[in-house]
N, C-alpha and C positions, 0 to 999 in steps of 0.2 A: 504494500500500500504506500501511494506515496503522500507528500503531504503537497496542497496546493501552492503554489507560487504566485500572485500574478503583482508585476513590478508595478501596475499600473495604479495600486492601493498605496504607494509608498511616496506617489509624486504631489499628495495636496501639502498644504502648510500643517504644521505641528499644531494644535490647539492653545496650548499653553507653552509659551515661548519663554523662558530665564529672563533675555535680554527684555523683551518687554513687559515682564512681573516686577524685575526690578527696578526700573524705569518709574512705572505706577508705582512703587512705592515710596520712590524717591523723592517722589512731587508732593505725594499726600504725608512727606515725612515720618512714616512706617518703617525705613530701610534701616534695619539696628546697625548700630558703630561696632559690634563684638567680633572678635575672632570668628573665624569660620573656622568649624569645629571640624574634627578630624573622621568624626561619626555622631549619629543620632540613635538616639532609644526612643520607641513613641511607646507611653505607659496607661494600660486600660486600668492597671491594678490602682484602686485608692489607698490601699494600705500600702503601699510598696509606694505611691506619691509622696504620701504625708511625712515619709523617710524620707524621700529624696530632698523636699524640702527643706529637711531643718539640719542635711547635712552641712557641718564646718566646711569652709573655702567654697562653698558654691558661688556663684557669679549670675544675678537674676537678670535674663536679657531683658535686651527694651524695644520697642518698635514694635513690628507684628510679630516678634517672638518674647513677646511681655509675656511673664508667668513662666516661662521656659526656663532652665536652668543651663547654665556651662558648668563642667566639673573638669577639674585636672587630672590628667592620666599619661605618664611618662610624656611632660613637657609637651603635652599639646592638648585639646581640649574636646568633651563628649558633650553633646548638647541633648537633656532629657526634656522633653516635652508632654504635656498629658493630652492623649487621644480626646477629639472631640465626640465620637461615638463608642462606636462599638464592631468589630469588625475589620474584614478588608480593604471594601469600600471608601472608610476612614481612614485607614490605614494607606490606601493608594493617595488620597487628595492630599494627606498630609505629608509623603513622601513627597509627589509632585512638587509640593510650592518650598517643602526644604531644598530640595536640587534647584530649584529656580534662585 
């Protein structure tokens, strides 16, 4: 069995573009001043939040990543964020605009 190919699905524009998420953010002054982090955790758990929170040396970001944490991990930084659902689906949207 093979799987379909056809090049012709691959040639419209992306939906959600980086360059222009971060653009619109920059206007509406949203775009946080913090490190860009070395990796992200998105956290469904609320008890496993409410840790995260109150750990020593965390770094509360600002912008549209307010509420989100930086934490230090071998001289570079892991950015925890709390899931706004439940799921993948949440899980994809909030991927999406951290890559952007």
């Amino acid at each position: 069995m093979s799987i379909p190919n056809h090049p012709e699905k691959y040639v419209g524009k992306a939906i959600i573009e980086p360059e222009t998420v971060i653009l619109e953010r920059k206007k509406a002054g949203l775009h946080p001043s913090t490190p860009v982090p070395a990796g992200a955790i998105i956290c469904y758990d609320s008890s496993h939040w409410q840790w995260v929170s109150t750990l020593p040396g965390r770094f509360e970001c600002e912008g549209w990543l307010k509420g989100s944490y930086l934490l230090e991990q071998n001289n570079s930084f892991v950015l925890v964020t709390k899931a706004a659902g439940f799921g993948a689906p949440t899980a994809v949207m909030t991927l999406e605009e951290l890559a952007a």
